[in-house]
C-alpha positions, -999 to +999 in steps of 0.1 A: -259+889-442-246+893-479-254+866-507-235+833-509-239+826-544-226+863-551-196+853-528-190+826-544-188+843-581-168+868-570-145+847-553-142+821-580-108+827-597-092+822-562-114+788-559-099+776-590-063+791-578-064+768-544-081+740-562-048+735-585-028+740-556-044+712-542-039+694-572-001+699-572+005+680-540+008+641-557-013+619-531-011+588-540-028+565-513-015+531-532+024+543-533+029+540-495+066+540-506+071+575-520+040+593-517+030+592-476+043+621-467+028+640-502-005+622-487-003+641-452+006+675-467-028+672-485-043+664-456-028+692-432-037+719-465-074+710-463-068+716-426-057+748-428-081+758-452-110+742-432-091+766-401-096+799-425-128+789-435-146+791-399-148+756-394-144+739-360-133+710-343-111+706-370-091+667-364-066+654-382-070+616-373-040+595-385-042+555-371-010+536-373-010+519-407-032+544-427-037+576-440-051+607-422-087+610-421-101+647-417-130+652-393-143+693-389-174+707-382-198+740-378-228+735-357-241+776-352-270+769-371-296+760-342-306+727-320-334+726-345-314+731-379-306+700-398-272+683-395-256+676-429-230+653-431-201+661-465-179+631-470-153+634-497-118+619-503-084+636-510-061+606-523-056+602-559-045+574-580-010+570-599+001+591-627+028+591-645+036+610-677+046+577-689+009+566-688-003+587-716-002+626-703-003+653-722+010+673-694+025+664-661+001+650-639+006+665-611+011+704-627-021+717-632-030+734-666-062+750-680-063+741-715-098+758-732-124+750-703-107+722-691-089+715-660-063+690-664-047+670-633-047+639-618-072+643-592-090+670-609-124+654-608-120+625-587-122+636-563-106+667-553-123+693-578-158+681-566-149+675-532-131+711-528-167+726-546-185+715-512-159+730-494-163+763-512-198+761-510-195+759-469-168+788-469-192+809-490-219+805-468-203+809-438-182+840-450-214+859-459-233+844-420-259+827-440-255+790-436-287+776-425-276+737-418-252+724-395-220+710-410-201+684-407-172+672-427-159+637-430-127+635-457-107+610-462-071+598-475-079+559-485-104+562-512-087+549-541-074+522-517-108+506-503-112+533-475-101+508-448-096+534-422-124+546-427-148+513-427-136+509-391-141+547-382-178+554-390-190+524-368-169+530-338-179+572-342-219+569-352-230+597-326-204+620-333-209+616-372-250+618-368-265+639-396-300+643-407-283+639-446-249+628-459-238+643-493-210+628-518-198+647-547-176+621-564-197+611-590-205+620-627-240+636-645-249+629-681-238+656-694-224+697-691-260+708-696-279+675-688-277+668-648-286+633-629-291+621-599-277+584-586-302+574-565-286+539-561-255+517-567-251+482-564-232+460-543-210+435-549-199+398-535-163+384-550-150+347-550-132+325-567-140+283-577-108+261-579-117+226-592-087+193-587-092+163-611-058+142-610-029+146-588-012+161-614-007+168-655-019+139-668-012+127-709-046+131-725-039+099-749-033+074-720-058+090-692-087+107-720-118+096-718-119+082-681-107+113-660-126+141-663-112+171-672-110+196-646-110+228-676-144+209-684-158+204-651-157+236-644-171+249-679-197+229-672-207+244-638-201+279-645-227+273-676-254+260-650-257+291-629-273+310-655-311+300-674-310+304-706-327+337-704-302+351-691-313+351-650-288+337-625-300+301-617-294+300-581-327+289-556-329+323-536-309+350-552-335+370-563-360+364-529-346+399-517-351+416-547-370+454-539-396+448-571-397+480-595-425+503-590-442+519-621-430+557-615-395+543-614-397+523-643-413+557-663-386+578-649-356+554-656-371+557-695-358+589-698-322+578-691-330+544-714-297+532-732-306+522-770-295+488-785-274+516-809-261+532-780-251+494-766-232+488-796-211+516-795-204+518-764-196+481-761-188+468-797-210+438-785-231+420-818-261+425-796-275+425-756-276+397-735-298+390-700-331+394-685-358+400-712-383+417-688-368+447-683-348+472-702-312+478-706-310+504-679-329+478-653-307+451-666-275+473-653-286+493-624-317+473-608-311+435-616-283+421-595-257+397-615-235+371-616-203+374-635-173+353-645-141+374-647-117+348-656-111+309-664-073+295-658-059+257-663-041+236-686-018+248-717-026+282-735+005+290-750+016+287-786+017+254-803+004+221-791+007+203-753-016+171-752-019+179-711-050+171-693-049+192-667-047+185-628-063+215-621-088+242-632-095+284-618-119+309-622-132+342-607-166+356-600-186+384-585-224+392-579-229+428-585-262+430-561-298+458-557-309+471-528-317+447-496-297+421-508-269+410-484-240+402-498-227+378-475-262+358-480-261+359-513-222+341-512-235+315-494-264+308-519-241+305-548-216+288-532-240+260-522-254+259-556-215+251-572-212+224-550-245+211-559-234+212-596-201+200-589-194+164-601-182+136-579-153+132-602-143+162-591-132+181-560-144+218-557-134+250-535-152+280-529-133+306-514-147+346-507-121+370-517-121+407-512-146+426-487-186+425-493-200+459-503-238+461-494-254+479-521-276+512-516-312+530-523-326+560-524-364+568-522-366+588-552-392+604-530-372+611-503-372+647-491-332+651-493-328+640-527-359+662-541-339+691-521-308+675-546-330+681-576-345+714-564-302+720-564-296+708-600-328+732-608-313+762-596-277+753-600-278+735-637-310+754-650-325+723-658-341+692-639-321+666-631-329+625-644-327+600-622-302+571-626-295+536-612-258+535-612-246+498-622-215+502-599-208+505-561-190+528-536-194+509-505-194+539-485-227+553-494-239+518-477-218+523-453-233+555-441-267+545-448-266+512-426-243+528-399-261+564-398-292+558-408-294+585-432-300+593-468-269+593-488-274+623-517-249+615-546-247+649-558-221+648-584-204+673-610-184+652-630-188+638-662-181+602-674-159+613-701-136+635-673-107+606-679-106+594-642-079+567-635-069+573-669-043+599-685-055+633-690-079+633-660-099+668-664-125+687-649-147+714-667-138+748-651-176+758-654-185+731-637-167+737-608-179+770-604-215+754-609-207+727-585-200+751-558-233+772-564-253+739-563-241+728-535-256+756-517-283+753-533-286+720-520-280+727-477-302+761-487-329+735-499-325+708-472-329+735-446-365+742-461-375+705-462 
């Protein structure tokens, strides 16, 4: 038995090498047109490295109507080993030099210490570290954990295959710990752990007034205006103090305990750092708790658009027949979506007027949202990772947004879902130039053994 991480250094210019040549192969989940078969090659090259690698079982499961989903696994380490479960995604979004590259997407080139690629960080750079972490330990016959793998082609489209495969496979995927790397840390020398996301719930209002258009100098005055009507209820589901005024929403609410509140401090964002990040005159919401609560531990409601009636340029005196807008609940942990639609749906209608007719329609999938004990002994064995990996403990963040997998896996699995990422926010993901720090690949990898090297101590 020889030392992973020493593998792992000395093998780390052919990581990089196989990393861009995973890169090169453009596959684009969304582009079904010209990029499925680009999709399966990258499926069938993670195969064949998972093959060389030592893992087993290896299955490359393609359902009609989606992308290939990669199951593999190595379970040597004992009956009484923990089980970790590694879920990643190989499917990128479009690029296009077109969109702003420097450099052709989809031809990797180092440039300084950066990587640049589409794909380079989300999510093939991070998820191709935990693959190199499991090859180095399992080259040098020191993996203490069993392994399982679960990577998949649909990310970047809503992961619909998937969604339908975890509940229909829950023994086979049974794990003491799942483990994502597809996330970002505060910085190249400051790591962080999510510890939770939020979910999300996403519908849309129409309000009818008139049959149709109406001239606003014969019919003003005595038909309400449906652009109005629904002003005026989208401005009743808020207090004034900025708390969503719906009887209910916040029943579900996990309350903040006081060693969370004193470690989210160390991550708290500054009313200077607000107003350059967001060019906003000042914050808005919840007076109670702090900026960093307000995005990552208070649930929402949001309006994402208003349609109806004459926008363009000049003058139309049209009262409108008709009146649009969009909305979403970004929710905290032990809030059901689905619950929460309801409540919020029956609170429009019971600020609907009855010169109006009002529709309430759910659009889009609910994402449940996802928690962490901060306690928990997997993600202290994620810290004890950053410790030895970074040099440096990690802080602990609330993430504002959602990946409705890590509920997935949780609710399904019944597992702890470690977000153990080595990206940075600034990496350009979904943008042009998408990069990934070459340093913190190579850290990435040597974390992530840390990390099944810690968990097999817990």
């Amino acid at each position: 038995m020889s030392d992973p991480h020493k593998y792992a250094a000395e093998h780390g210019e052919r990581f990089l090498s196989q990393l861009q040549d995973l890169l090169r192969i453009p596959s684009v989940s969304a582009d079904k047109t010209n990029h499925t078969a680009d999709v399966e090659q990258a499926a069938r090259w993670l195969a064949e490295d998972m093959e060389r690698i030592g893992l087993e079982n290896i299955e490359v499961i393609q359902e009609e109507g989606h992308h290939p989903l990669l199951y593999a696994e190595w379970m040597n380490a004992g009956e009484d080993a923990p089980t970790v479960l590694i879920y990643g995604h190989y499917d990128v979004q479009p690029a296009e030099v077109r969109d702003g590259w420097d450099t052709p997407p989809f031809e990797p080139v180092i440039k300084g210490d950066k990587l640049y690629a589409r794909g380079a960080s989300d999510d093939k750079g991070q998820m191709f570290a935990q693959l190199k972490a499991a090859e180095a330990l399992l080259a040098t016959d020191s993996c203490p954990v069993n392994l399982k793998f679960l990577i998949e082609g649909e990310e970047e489209i809503s992961s619909a295959g998937l969604l339908s495969y975890v509940p229909q496979n829950v023994g086979k995927l049974a794990a003491d710990v799942c483990v994502i790397s597809d996330t970002a840390i505060l910085g190249r020398e400051e790591p962080s752990i999510v510890y939770a996301l939020r979910g999300l719930t996403y519908f849309e209002v129409e309000v009818h007034g008139p049959a149709s258009d109406l001239h606003s100098g014969s019919w003003g005055g005595v038909v309400h205006n449906p652009v109005q009507a629904i002003a005026e209820i989208i401005a009743g589901l808020h207090n004034a103090d900025g708390s969503v005024n719906v009887s209910g929403f916040y029943d579900d609410v996990l309350p903040l305990e006081a060693d969370e509140r004193e470690k989210l401090k160390a991550v708290e964002m500054t009313e200077e750092r607000f107003k350059a990040s967001t060019g906003a005159p000042q914050p808005w919401g919840e007076p109670a708790y702090s900026l960093t609560e307000r995005i990552g531990a208070r649930p929402t409601l949001e309006v994402h658009g208003i349609e109806g009636g004459f926008y363009g340029e000049g003058a139309k005196t049209v009262l409108p027949s008709r009146a649009l807008a969009k909305l979403s609940c970004r929710l905290v942990a032990n809030q059901d979506p689905a619950k929460i639609y309801d409540l919020v749906k029956q609170r429009i209608y019971e600020l609907a007027p009855d010169t109006v007719t009002v529709d309430v329609r759910h659009i889009g999938a609910n994402g449940f949202p996802a928690l962490v004990d901060i306690n928990d002994p997997a993600l202290q064995a994620a810290v004890t990772a950053y410790e030895r990996g970074w040099g440096s403990s990690p802080k602990y963040v609330r993430g504002g947004g959602s990946i409705p997998i890590v509920a997935e896996f949780q609710n399904n699995l019944n597992i702890p879902v470690i977000l153990l990422g080595f990206g940075l926010e600034t990496d350009g993901i979904h943008g042009p130039n998408e990069h990934f720090h070459v340093d913190m690949f190579h850290k990435g990898i040597d974390t992530a053994i840390h990390f099944l090297e810690a968990v097999a101590k817990q």
